[in-house]
C-alpha positions as CSV (number, residue, x, y, z in Angstrom):
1,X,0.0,0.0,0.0
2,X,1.1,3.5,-0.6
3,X,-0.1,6.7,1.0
4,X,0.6,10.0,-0.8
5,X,2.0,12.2,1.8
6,X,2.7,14.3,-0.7
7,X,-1.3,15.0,-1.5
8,X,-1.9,14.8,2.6
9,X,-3.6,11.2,2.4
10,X,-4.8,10.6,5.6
11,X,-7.1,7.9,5.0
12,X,-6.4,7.1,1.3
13,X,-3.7,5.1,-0.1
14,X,-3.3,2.9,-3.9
15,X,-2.3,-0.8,-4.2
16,X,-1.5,-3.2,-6.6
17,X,-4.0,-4.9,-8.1
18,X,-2.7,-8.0,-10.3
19,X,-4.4,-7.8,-13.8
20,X,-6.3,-11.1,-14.1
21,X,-7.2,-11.5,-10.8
22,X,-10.1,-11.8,-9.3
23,X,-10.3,-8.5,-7.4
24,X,-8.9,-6.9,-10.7
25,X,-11.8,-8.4,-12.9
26,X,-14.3,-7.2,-9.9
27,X,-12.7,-3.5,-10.4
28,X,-12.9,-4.2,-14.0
29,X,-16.4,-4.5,-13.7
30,X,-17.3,-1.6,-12.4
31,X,-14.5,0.4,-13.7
32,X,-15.8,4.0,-13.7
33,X,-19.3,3.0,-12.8
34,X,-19.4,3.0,-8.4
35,X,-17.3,2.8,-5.4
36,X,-17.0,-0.9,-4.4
37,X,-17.1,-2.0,-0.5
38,X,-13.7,-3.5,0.3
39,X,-12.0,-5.3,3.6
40,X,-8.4,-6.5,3.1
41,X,-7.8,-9.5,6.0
42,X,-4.5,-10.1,7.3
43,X,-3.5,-13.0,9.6
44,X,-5.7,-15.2,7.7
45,X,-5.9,-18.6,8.1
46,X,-3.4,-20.7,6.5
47,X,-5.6,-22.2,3.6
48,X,-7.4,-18.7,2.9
49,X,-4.0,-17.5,2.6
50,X,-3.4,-20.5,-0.2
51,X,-6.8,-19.3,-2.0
52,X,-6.1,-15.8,-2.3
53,X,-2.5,-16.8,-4.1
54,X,-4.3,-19.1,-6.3
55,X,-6.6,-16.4,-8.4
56,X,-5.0,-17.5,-11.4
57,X,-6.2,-20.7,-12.1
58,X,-9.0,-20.4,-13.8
59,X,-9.8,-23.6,-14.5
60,X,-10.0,-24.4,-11.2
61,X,-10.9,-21.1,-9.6
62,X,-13.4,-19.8,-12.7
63,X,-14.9,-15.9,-12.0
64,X,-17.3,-16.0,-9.5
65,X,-16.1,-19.0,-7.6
66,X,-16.2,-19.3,-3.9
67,X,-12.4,-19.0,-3.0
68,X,-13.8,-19.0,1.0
69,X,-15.9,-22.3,0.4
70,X,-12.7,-24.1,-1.1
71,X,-10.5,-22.7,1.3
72,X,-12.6,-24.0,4.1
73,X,-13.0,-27.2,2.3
74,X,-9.1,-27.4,2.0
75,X,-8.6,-27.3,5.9
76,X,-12.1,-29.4,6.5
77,X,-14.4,-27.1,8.0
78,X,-15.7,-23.8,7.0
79,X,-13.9,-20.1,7.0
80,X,-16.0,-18.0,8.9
81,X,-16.9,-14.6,8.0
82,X,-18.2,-11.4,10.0
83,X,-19.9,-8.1,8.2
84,X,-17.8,-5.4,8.8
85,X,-17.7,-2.5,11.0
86,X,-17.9,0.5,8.6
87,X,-18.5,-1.1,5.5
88,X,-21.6,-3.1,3.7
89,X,-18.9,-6.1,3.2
90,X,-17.3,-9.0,5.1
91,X,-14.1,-9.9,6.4
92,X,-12.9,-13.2,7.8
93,X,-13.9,-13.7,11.2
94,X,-10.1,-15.0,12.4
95,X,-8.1,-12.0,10.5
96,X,-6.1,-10.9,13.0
97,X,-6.3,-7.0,10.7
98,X,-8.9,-5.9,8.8
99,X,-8.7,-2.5,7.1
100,X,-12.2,-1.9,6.1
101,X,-12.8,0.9,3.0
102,X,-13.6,1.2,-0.6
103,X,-12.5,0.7,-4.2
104,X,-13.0,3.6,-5.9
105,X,-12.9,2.8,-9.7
106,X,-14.0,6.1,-10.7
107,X,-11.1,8.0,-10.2
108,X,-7.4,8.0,-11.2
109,X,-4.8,8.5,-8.7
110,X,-0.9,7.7,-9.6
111,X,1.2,5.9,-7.7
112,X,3.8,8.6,-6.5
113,X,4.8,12.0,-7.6
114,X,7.5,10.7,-10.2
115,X,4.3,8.3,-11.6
116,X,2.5,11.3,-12.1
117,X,4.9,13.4,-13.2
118,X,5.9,11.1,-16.0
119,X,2.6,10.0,-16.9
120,X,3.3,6.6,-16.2
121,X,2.1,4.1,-13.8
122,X,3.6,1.0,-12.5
123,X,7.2,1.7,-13.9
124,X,8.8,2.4,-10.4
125,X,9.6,1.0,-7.0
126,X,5.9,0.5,-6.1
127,X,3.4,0.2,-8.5
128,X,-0.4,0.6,-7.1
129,X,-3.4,0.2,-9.8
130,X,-6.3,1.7,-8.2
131,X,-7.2,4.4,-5.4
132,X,-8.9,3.2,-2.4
133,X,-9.9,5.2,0.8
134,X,-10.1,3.8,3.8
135,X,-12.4,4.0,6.7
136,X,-10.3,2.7,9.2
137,X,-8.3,0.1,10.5
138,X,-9.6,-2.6,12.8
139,X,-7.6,-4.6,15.0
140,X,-6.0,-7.0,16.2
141,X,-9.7,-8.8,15.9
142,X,-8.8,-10.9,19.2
143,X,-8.0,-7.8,21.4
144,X,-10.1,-7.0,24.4
């Protein structure tokens, strides 16, 4: 994740979305047309963890597939999620992190001042796709 200092991004920051994934061809989807509900989970379990690096095998993982429901069959009983705090998503109930925000596929934002500078995004260091905007973090889930 990157946060533009430079623009005063308090609660805003880019990040790479892979092209062909699934959360790219989400974004994809409604490219332009809304701001999409997102949590990103960390400290997952071990075989969500495994599902969310396998988003590009489409023949086993076509669009649309449950990568929760395999991942809970994979380690023989089911992930659990929670609806989120600020959001109208879900996050996985054991995520030790959640950072709850949205996707906002309407506008641009570059990567870093050199990014927009040269007019060129994903050429440098650290190379974001999308803007997102966050409402907060939320953790660790098992604190008091």
């Amino acid at each position: 994740m990157n946060f533009r200092e430079d623009l005063g991004w308090k609660n805003k920051s880019t990040f790479q979305i892979s092209p062909g994934s699934h959360t790219d061809q989400i974004a994809t989807k409604y490219y332009k047309k809304e701001v999409i509900p997102f949590s990103i989970n960390m400290g997952i379990p071990p075989a969500a963890t495994i599902m969310a690096g396998s988003g590009f095998l489409y023949t086993i993982l076509p669009r649309g597939c449950d990568e929760l429901g395999i991942a809970g069959a994979l380690q023989g009983y089911p992930i659990d999620v929670v609806k989120c705090k600020t959001v109208d998503t879900y996050s996985i109930a054991e995520a030790e992190y959640v950072i709850e925000g949205y996707l906002d596929t309407t506008k641009k934002v570059w990567e870093s001042p050199l990014a927009e500078k040269d007019q060129r995004q994903g050429v440098y260091p650290f190379h974001p796709n999308g803007p997102a905007t966050w409402e907060r973090l939320i953790g660790p889930m098992n604190s008091p």
